[in-house]
C-alpha positions as CSV (number, residue, x, y, z in Angstrom):
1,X,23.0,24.3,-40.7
2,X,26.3,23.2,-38.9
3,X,24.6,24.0,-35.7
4,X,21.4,22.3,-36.6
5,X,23.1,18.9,-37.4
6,X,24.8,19.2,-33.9
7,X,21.8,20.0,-32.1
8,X,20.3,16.2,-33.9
9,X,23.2,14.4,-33.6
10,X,22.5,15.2,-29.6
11,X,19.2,14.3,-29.2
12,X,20.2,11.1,-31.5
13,X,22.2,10.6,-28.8
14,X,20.3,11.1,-25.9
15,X,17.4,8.9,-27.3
16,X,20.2,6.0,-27.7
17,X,20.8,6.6,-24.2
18,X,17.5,6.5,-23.3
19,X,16.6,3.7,-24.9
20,X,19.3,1.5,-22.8
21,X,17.6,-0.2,-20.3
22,X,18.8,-2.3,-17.4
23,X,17.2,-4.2,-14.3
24,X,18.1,-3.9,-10.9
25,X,17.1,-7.1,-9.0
26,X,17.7,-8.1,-5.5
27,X,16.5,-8.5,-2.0
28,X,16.0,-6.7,1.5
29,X,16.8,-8.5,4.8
30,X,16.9,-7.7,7.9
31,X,19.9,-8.9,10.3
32,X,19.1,-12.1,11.2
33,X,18.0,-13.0,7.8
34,X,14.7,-12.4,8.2
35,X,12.9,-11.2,4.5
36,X,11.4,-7.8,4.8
37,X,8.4,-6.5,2.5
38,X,6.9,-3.6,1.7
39,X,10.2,-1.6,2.0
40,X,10.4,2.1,0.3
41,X,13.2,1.8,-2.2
42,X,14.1,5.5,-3.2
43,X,16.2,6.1,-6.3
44,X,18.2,8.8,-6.2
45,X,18.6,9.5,-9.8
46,X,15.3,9.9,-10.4
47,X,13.3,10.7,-7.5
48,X,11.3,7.6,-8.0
49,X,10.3,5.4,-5.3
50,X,9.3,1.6,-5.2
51,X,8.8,-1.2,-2.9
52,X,9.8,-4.8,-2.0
53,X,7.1,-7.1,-2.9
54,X,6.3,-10.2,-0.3
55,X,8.8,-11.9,-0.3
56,X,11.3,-9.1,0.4
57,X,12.7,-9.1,-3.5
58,X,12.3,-6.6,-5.9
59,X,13.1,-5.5,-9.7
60,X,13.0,-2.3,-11.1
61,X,13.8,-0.8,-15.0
62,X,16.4,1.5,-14.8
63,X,17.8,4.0,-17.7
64,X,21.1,4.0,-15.6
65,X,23.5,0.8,-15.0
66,X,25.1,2.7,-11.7
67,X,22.8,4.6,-9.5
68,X,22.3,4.8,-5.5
69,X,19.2,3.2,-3.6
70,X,17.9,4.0,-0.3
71,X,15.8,1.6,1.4
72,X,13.6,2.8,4.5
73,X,10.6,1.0,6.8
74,X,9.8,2.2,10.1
75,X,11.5,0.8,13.0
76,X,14.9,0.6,11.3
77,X,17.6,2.5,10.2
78,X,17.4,4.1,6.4
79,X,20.4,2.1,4.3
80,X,22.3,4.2,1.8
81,X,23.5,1.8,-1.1
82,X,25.3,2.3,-4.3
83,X,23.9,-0.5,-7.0
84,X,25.1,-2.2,-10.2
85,X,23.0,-3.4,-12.8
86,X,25.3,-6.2,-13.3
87,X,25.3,-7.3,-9.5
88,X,22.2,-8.6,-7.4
89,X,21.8,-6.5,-4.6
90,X,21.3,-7.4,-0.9
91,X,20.2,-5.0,1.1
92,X,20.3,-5.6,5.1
93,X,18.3,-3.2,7.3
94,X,19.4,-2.7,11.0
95,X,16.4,-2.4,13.8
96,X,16.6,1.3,15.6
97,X,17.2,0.8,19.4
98,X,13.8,0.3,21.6
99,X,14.4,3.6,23.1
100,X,13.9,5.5,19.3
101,X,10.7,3.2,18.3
102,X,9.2,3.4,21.7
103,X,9.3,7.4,21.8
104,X,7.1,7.8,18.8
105,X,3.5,8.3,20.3
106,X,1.7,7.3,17.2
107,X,-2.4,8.1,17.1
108,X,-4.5,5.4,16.0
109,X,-7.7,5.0,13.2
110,X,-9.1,2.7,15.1
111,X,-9.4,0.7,18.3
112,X,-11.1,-2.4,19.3
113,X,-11.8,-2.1,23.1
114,X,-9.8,-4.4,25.2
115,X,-9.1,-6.1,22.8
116,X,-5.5,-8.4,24.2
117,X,-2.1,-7.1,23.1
118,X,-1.4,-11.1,22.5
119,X,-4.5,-11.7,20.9
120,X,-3.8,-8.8,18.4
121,X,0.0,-10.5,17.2
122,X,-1.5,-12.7,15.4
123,X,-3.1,-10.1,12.9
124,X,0.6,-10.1,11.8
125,X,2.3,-13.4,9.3
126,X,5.0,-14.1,11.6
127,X,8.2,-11.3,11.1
128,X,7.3,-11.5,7.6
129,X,4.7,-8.4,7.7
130,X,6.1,-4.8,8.5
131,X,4.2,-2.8,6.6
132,X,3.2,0.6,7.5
133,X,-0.8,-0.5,7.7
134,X,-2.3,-3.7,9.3
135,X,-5.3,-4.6,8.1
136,X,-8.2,-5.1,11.1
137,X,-9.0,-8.4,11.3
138,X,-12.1,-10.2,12.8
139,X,-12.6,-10.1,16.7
140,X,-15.7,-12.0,18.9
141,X,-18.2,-9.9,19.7
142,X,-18.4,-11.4,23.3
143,X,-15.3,-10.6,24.0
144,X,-14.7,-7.0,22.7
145,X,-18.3,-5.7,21.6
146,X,-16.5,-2.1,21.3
147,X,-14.7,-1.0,18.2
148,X,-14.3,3.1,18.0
149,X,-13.1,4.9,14.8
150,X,-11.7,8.2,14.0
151,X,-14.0,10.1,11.2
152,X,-13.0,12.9,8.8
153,X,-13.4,13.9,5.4
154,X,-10.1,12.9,4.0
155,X,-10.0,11.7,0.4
156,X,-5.9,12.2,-1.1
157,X,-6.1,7.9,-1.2
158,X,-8.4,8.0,-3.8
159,X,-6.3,10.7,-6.3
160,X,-3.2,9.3,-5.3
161,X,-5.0,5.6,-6.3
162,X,-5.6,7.2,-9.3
163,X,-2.1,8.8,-10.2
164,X,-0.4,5.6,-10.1
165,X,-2.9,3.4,-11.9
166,X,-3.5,5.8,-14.7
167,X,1.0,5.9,-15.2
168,X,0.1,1.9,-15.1
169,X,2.2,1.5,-12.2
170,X,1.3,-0.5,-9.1
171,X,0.0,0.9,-6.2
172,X,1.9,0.6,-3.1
173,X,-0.2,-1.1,-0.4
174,X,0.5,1.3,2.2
175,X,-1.1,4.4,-0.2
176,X,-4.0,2.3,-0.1
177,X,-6.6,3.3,2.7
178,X,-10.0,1.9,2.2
179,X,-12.2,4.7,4.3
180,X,-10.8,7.5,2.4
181,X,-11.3,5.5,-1.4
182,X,-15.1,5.1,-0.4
183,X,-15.6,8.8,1.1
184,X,-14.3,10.4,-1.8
185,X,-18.0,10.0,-3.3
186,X,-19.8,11.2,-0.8
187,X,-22.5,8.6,-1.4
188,X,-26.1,8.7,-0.1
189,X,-26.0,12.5,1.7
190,X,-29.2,12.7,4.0
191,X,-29.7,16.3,5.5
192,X,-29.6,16.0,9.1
193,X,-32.9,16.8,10.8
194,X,-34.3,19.5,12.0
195,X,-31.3,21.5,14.0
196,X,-29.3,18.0,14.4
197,X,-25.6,18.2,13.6
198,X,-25.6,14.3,12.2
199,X,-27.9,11.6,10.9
200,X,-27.2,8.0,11.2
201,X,-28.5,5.5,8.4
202,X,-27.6,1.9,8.7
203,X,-27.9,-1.3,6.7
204,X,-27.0,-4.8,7.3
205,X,-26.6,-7.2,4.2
206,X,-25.3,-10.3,2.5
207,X,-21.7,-9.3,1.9
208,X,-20.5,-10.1,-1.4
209,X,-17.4,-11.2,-1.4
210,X,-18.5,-13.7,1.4
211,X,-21.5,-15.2,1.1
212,X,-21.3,-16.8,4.8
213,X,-20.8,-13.6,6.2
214,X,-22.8,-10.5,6.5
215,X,-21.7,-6.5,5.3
216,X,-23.0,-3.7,7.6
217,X,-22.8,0.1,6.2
218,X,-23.2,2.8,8.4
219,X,-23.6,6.1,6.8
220,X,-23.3,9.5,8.7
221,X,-24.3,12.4,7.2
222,X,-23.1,16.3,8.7
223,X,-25.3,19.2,8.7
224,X,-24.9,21.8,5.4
225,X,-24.4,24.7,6.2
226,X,-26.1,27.9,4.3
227,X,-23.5,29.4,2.4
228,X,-25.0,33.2,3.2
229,X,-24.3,32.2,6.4
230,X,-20.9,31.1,6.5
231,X,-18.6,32.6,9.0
232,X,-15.8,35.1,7.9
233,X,-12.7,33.1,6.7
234,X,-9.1,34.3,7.4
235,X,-7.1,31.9,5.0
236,X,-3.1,32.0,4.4
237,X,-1.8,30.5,1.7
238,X,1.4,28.5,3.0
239,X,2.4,27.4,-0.8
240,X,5.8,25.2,-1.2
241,X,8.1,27.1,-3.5
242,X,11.5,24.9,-3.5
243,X,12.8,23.6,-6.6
244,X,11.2,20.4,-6.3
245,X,8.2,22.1,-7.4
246,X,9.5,23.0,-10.6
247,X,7.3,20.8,-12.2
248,X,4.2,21.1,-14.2
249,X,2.3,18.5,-11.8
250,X,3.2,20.7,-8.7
251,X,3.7,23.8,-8.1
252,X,1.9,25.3,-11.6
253,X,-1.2,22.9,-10.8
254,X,-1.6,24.4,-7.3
255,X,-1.5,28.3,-8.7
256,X,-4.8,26.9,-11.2
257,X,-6.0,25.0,-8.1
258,X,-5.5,28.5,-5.5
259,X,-7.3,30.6,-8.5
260,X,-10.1,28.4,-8.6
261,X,-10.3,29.1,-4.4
262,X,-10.1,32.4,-5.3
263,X,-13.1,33.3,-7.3
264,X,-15.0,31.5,-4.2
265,X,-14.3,34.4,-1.6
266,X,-16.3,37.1,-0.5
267,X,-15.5,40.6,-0.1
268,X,-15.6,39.7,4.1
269,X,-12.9,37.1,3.3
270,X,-9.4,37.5,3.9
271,X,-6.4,36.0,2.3
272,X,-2.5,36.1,3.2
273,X,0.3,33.9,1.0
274,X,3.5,32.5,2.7
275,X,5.9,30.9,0.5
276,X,9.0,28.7,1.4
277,X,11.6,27.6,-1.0
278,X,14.8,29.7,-1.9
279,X,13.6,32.1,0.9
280,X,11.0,31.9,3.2
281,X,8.8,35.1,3.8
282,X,5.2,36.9,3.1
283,X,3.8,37.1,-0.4
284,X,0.9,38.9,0.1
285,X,-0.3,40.4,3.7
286,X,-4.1,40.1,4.5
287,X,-6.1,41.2,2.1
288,X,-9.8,41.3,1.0
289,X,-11.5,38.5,-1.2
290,X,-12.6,42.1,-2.7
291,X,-9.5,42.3,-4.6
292,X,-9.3,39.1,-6.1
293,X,-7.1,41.0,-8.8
294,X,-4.2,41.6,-6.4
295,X,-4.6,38.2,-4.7
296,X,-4.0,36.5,-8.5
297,X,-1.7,38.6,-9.8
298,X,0.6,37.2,-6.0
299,X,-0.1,33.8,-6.9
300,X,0.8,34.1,-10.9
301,X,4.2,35.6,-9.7
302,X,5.1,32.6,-7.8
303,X,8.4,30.7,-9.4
304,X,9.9,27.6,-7.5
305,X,13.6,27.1,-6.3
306,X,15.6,26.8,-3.6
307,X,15.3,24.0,-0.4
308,X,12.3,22.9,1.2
309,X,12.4,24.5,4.8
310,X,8.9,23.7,5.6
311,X,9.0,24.6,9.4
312,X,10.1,28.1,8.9
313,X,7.4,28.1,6.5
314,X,4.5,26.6,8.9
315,X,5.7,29.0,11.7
316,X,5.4,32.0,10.3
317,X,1.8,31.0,8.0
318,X,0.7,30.0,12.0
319,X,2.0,33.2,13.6
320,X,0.0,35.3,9.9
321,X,-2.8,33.7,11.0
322,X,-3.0,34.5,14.5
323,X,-2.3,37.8,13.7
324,X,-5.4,38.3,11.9
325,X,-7.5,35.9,14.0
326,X,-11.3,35.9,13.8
327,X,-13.1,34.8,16.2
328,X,-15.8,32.4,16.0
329,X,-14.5,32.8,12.5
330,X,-13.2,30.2,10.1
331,X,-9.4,30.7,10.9
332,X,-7.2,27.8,8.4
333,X,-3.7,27.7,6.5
334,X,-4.1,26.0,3.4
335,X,-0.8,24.0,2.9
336,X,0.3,23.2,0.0
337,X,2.8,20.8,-0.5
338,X,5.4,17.4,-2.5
339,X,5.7,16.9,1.4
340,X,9.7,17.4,0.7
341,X,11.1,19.1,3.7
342,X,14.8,19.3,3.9
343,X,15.3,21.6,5.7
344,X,15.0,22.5,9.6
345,X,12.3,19.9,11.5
346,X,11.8,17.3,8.9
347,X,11.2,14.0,10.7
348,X,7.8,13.1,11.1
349,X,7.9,13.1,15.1
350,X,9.6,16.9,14.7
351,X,6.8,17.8,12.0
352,X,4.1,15.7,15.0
353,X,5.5,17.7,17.9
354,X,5.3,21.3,15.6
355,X,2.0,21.3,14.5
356,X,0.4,19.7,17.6
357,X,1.6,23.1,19.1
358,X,0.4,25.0,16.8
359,X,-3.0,23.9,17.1
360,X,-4.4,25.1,20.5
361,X,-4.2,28.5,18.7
362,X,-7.6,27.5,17.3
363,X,-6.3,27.9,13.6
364,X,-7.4,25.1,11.2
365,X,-5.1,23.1,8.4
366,X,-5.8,21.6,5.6
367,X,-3.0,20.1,3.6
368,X,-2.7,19.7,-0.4
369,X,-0.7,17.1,-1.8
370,X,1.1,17.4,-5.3
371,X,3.8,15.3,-7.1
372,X,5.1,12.5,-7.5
373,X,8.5,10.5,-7.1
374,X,9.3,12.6,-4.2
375,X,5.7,12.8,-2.9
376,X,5.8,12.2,0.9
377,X,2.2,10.9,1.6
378,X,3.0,10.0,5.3
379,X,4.1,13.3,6.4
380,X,1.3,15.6,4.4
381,X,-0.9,13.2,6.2
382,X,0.4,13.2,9.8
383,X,0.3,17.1,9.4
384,X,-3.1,17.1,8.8
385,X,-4.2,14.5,10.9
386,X,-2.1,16.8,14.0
387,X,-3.3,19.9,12.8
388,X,-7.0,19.6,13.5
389,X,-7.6,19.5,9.4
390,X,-7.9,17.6,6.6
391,X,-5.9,16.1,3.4
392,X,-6.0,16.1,-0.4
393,X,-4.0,15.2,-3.1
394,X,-4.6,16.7,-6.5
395,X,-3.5,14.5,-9.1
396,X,-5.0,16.7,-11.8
397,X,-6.7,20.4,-12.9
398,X,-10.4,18.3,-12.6
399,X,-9.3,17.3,-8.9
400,X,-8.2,20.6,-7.7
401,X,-11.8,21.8,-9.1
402,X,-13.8,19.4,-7.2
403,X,-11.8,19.6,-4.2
404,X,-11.7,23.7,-4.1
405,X,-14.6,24.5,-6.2
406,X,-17.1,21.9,-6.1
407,X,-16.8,20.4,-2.4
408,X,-15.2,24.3,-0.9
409,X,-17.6,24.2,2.0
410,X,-16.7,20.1,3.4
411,X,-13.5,21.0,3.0
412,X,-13.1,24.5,4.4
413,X,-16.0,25.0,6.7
414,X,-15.8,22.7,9.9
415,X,-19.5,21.5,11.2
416,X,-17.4,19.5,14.6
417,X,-14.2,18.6,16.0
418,X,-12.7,15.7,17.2
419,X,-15.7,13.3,16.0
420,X,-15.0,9.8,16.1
421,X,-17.5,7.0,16.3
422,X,-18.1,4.0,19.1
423,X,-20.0,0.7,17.8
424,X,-21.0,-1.5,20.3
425,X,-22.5,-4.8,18.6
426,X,-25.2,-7.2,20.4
427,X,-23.4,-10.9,20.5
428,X,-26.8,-12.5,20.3
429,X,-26.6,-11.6,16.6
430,X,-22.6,-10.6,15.7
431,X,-20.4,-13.3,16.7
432,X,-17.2,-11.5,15.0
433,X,-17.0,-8.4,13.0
434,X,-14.3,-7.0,11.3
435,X,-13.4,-3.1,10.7
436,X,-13.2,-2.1,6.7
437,X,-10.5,0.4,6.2
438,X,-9.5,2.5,9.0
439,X,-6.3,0.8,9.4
440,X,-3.7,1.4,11.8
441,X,0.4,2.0,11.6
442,X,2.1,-1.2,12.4
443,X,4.0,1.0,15.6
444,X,0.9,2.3,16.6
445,X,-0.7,-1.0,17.8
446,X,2.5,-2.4,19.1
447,X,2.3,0.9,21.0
448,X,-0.1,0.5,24.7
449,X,0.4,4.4,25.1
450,X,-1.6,4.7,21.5
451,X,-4.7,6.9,21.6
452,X,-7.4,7.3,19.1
453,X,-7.9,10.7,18.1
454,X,-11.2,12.3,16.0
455,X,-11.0,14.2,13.3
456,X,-12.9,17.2,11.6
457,X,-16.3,16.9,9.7
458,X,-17.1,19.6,7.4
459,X,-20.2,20.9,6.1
460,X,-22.7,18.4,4.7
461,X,-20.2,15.9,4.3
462,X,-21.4,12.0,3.9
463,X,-19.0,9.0,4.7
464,X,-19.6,5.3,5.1
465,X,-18.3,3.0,7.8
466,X,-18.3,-0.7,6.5
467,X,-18.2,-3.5,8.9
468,X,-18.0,-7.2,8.0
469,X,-19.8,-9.7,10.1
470,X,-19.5,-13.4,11.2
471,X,-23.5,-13.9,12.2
472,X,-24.6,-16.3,14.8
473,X,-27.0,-19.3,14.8
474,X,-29.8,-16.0,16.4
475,X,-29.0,-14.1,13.8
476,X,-29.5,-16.7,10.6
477,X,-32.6,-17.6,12.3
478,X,-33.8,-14.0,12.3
479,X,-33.3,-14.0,8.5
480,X,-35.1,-17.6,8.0
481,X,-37.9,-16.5,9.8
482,X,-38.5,-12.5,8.6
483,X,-37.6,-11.7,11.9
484,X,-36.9,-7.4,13.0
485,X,-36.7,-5.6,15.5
486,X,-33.9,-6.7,17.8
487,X,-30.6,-4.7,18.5
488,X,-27.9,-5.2,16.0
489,X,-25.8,-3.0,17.5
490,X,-25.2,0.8,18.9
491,X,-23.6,3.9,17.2
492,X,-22.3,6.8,19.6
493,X,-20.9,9.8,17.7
494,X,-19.0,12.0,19.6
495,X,-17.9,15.3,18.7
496,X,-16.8,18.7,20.2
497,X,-18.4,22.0,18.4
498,X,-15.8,24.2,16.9
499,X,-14.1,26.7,19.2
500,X,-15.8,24.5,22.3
501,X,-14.1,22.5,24.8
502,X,-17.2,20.7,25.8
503,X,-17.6,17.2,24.7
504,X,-21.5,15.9,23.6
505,X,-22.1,13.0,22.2
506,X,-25.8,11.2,20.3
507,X,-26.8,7.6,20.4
508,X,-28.5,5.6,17.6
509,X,-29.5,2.3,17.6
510,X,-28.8,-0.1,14.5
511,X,-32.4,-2.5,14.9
512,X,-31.7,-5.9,12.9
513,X,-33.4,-5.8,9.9
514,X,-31.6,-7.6,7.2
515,X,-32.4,-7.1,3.4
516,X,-30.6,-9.3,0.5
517,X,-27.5,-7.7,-1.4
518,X,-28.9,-7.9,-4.6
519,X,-31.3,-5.8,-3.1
520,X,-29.7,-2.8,-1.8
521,X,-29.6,0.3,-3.5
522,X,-27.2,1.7,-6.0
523,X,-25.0,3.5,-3.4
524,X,-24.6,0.5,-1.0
525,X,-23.6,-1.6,-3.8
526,X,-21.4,1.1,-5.3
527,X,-19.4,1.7,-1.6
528,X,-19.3,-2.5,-1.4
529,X,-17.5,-2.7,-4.8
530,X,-15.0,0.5,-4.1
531,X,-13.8,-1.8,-0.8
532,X,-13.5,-4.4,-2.7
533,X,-11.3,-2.7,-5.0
534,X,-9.3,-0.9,-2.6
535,X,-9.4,-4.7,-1.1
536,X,-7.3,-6.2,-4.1
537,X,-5.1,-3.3,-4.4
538,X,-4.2,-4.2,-1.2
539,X,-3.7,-8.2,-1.2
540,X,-6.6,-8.6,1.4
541,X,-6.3,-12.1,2.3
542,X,-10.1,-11.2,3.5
543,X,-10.5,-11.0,-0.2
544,X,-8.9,-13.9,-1.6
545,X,-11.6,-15.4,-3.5
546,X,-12.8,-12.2,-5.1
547,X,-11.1,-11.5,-8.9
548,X,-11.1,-8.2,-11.0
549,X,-14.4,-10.1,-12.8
550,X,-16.5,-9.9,-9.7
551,X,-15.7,-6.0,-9.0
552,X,-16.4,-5.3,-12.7
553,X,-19.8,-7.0,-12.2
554,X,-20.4,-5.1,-9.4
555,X,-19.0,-1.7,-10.0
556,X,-21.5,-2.1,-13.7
557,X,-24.8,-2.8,-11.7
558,X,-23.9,-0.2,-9.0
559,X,-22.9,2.8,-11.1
560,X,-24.9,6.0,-11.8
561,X,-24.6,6.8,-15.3
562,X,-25.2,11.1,-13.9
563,X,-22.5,11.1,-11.9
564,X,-19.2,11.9,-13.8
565,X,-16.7,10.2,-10.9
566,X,-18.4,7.1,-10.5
567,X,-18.1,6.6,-14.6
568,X,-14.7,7.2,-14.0
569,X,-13.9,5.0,-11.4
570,X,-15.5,2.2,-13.6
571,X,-12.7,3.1,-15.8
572,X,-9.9,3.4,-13.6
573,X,-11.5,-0.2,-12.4
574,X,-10.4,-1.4,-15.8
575,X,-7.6,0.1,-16.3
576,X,-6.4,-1.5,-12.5
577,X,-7.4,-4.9,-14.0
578,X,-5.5,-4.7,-17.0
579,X,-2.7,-3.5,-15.4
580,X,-2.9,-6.1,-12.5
581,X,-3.6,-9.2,-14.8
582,X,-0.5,-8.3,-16.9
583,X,2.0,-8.8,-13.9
584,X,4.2,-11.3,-13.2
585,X,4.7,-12.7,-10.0
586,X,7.3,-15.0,-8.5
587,X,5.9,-18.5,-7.1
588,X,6.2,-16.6,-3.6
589,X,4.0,-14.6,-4.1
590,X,6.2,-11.1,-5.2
591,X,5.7,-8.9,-7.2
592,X,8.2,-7.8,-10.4
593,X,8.1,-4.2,-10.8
């Protein structure tokens, strides 16, 4: 009994001091006084990690009254502060030397071709904007007809999206990337014809949330491939281990989400797991989707602890799969992953300069993302963006289903390497257009050595390119007078075949033929109202006279009532309006967290 009352007495206790709440306020600046947003404010107590709103403050509800913060943005040093509760806090952040930012060789989403360095500055609000993605913002069509964009099939935005709004906690613009929000649907798949790799499908509209302006979708669709057909796969398993797994959201979701993989092999299949935690070493050698008995029982055994030593681990899942190389196989680590490397190369130009080597081996990576708190989105997604893969984050059991069970073939099978897209538009009808999603790093367009690099396109995968269009005098005439016909604009995929060096390349042509948004079909309306959502999340000044009420209205006439994630999404679209109405913001503009 004695021991029973003690054992109450401490949780009474603990709940009291759980209860006790306190409010960390303050500021970020950098030297010269200058206020700096979107900073990533990491609490070291917790794990958690938030952001300075606009206008460089922040507030965040704290269990403890002491605790150490440490605030980060690229381009300066990371600051290391112990807090108070009872003090505001003023944090000052000291640039890096040009020598440090100018080595990083970032890779860009998107580029506008010559398109002026001092033409581009003043995409940013004065000093005020240093977040990690600048939104694309018009350019004249006379000037710089070209944009080209890198395509792939990534889709963690979305989840992640979802993780935070769903824990009704606000999304940090940065996590927000349009492209990957609207590809996570795979709307409007058109099997390519004939023995053609891709089809090409576009649509020119009234854009909603400008009604001066006009909305261009450009769907491409890859080729599916027959999954009798399918290529041998040698697959390792490079599955995170360290303590910071030890969660129920990590490491114990990705063993449910790698026996869902599982049941998908065939007997011709191979499978090796590499771990990397408290040790770093081989799980289980190669061994035969025939035994998917042995291959489970490996990754039921798995138990987390330890560091993260990440590089040790990617070395030696790299040098597994060499070892067992197929050729003209389908030769991929699967990396799983909070992002948390500690130890060894752990920067993200270490991790760029790692895995770019470890690519010419012809071996594949596609990256899972797990967690939360610690969850290092940037560096899961530079891996796969350097690794010749892709990127997911699984947020929950019904993700890693659809990811690894549903959609196993786009995301395991490539169809082409290295595809990204030119559009050229025809002045006579675009006198600006602007790029939706497919935003680039802050560095990497200050950068003149930046390069635009294509991704990989897995089987019968569908995505949607959105441009936004300032029409001409031609162009409204067209529209008053039922005019077609003319050449809105042209579409150049380029791509390489997997395992070929050669590069080819297909041209379609966009005719100008302009149809009415209340018009379009379901799953134009349905991509429209996902951009505008990811637009709001975002703070798109492009978007400034769209509300929640006008998504809502949207999202309702475009959803499919059969398709399970587009009902969802209407409800994580309500949930994000409830959640966003309810905050508070400062007359500047910031946001209290």
């Amino acid at each position: 009994m004695k021991v029973v009352l003690h054992i109450a007495a401490l949780i009474l206790m603990n709940l009291s001091v759980a209860a006790q709440q306190y409010y960390v306020r303050g500021e970020v600046k950098d030297e010269a006084g200058n206020i700096l947003q979107n900073v990533s404010i990491l609490q070291h107590r917790t794990g958690y990690v938030f952001r300075s709103g606009a206008s460089g403050t922040f507030g965040i509800l704290s269990h403890f009254q002491t605790d150490t913060f440490s605030f980060s943005l690229d381009g300066y040093r990371t600051e290391k502060i112990p807090v108070n509760a009872d003090n505001y806090v003023s944090a000052k952040m000291k640039r890096l030397p040009a020598s440090v930012t100018n080595s990083k060789r970032d890779k860009l989403a998107s580029v506008t071709l010559n398109l002026e360095k001092e033409e581009q500055k003043n995409w940013y609000t004065g000093d005020e904007t240093y977040a990690s993605l600048l939104e694309n913002h018009f350019v004249a069509a006379k000037k710089t007809p070209v944009t080209g964009l890198s395509l792939n099939i990534d889709r963690a935005s979305y989840s992640n999206i979802r993780r935070f709004i769903s824990l009704r906690a606000i999304v940090p613009p940065d996590a927000v990337r349009i492209e990957e929000m609207i590809n996570y649907f795979n709307l409007d798949y058109r099997q390519p014809p004939g023995e053609d790799l891709f089809s090409v499908k576009t649509t020119l509209s009234s854009c909603p949330w400008n009604r001066d302006n006009q909305l261009l979708h450009i769907n491409i669709s890859s080729q599916k491939l027959n999954l009798d057909s399918l290529p041998s796969s040698n697959l390792v398993f490079l599955i995170d281990v360290s303590g910071s797994m030890d969660m129920p959201n990590r490491l114990p979701l990705l063993q449910s989400a790698f026996r869902l993989l599982v049941n998908n092999l065939r007997d011709k299949d191979t499978v090796a797991i590499v771990v990397y935690g408290g040790m770093t070493g081989v799980m289980l050698n190669s061994t035969s989707g025939a035994e998917k008995g042995k291959i489970l029982k490996a990754i039921d055994e798995l138990t987390p602890g330890g560091n993260t030593p990440g590089e040790a681990g990617i070395r030696l899942a790299y040098r597994l799969a060499r070892l067992h190389l197929i050729k003209g196989g389908n030769n991929r680590v699967i990396l799983a992953t909070d992002g948390d490397f500690n130890v060894g190369l752990k920067t993200e130009d270490e991790l760029n300069e790692l895995i770019t080597t470890q690519k010419e081996s012809g071996v594949y990576l596609t990256c899972l993302g797990v967690g939360m708190g610690n969850y290092k989105d940037s560096k899961i997604h530079l891996l796969a963006e350097k690794g010749n893969g892709n990127f997911a984050y699984l947020d929950n059991h019904k993700e890693a289903e659809k990811v690894l069970l549903k959609e196993f073939t786009q995301m395991l099978y490539a169809v082409a390497d290295n595809v990204y897209m030119d559009v050229e538009f025809n002045p006579e009808y675009v006198k600006e257009y602007r790029l939706i999603g497919f935003d680039n790093k802050v560095g990497a367009l200050r950068d003149s050595l930046s390069v635009i690099e294509g991704g990989e396109i897995g089987s019968g995968h569908s995505m949607i390119a959105m441009f936004e269009i300032v029409p001409t005098e031609i162009n409204k005439g067209a529209i008053k007078d039922n005019y077609t016909g003319g050449r809105l604009a042209e579409v150049k995929l380029k791509y390489q075949k997997p395992g070929t060096p050669q590069q080819l390349s297909r041209t379609f042509t966009s005719n100008f033929h302009f149809t009415e948004f209340g018009e379009m079909g379901k799953c134009n309306k349905f991509s429209a109202a996902v951009a505008m959502f990811g637009g709001l999340l975002r703070g798109s000044a492009f978007m400034k006279d769209t509300g929640w009420d006008d998504v809502v209205a949207l999202a309702l006439q475009a959803c499919s009532t059969d398709e399970l994630v587009q009902k969802e999404f209407m409800n994580l679209l309500m949930q994000a309006k409830n959640l966003y109405s309810k905050i508070k913001r400062k007359k500047t503009g910031g946001y209290y967290y």
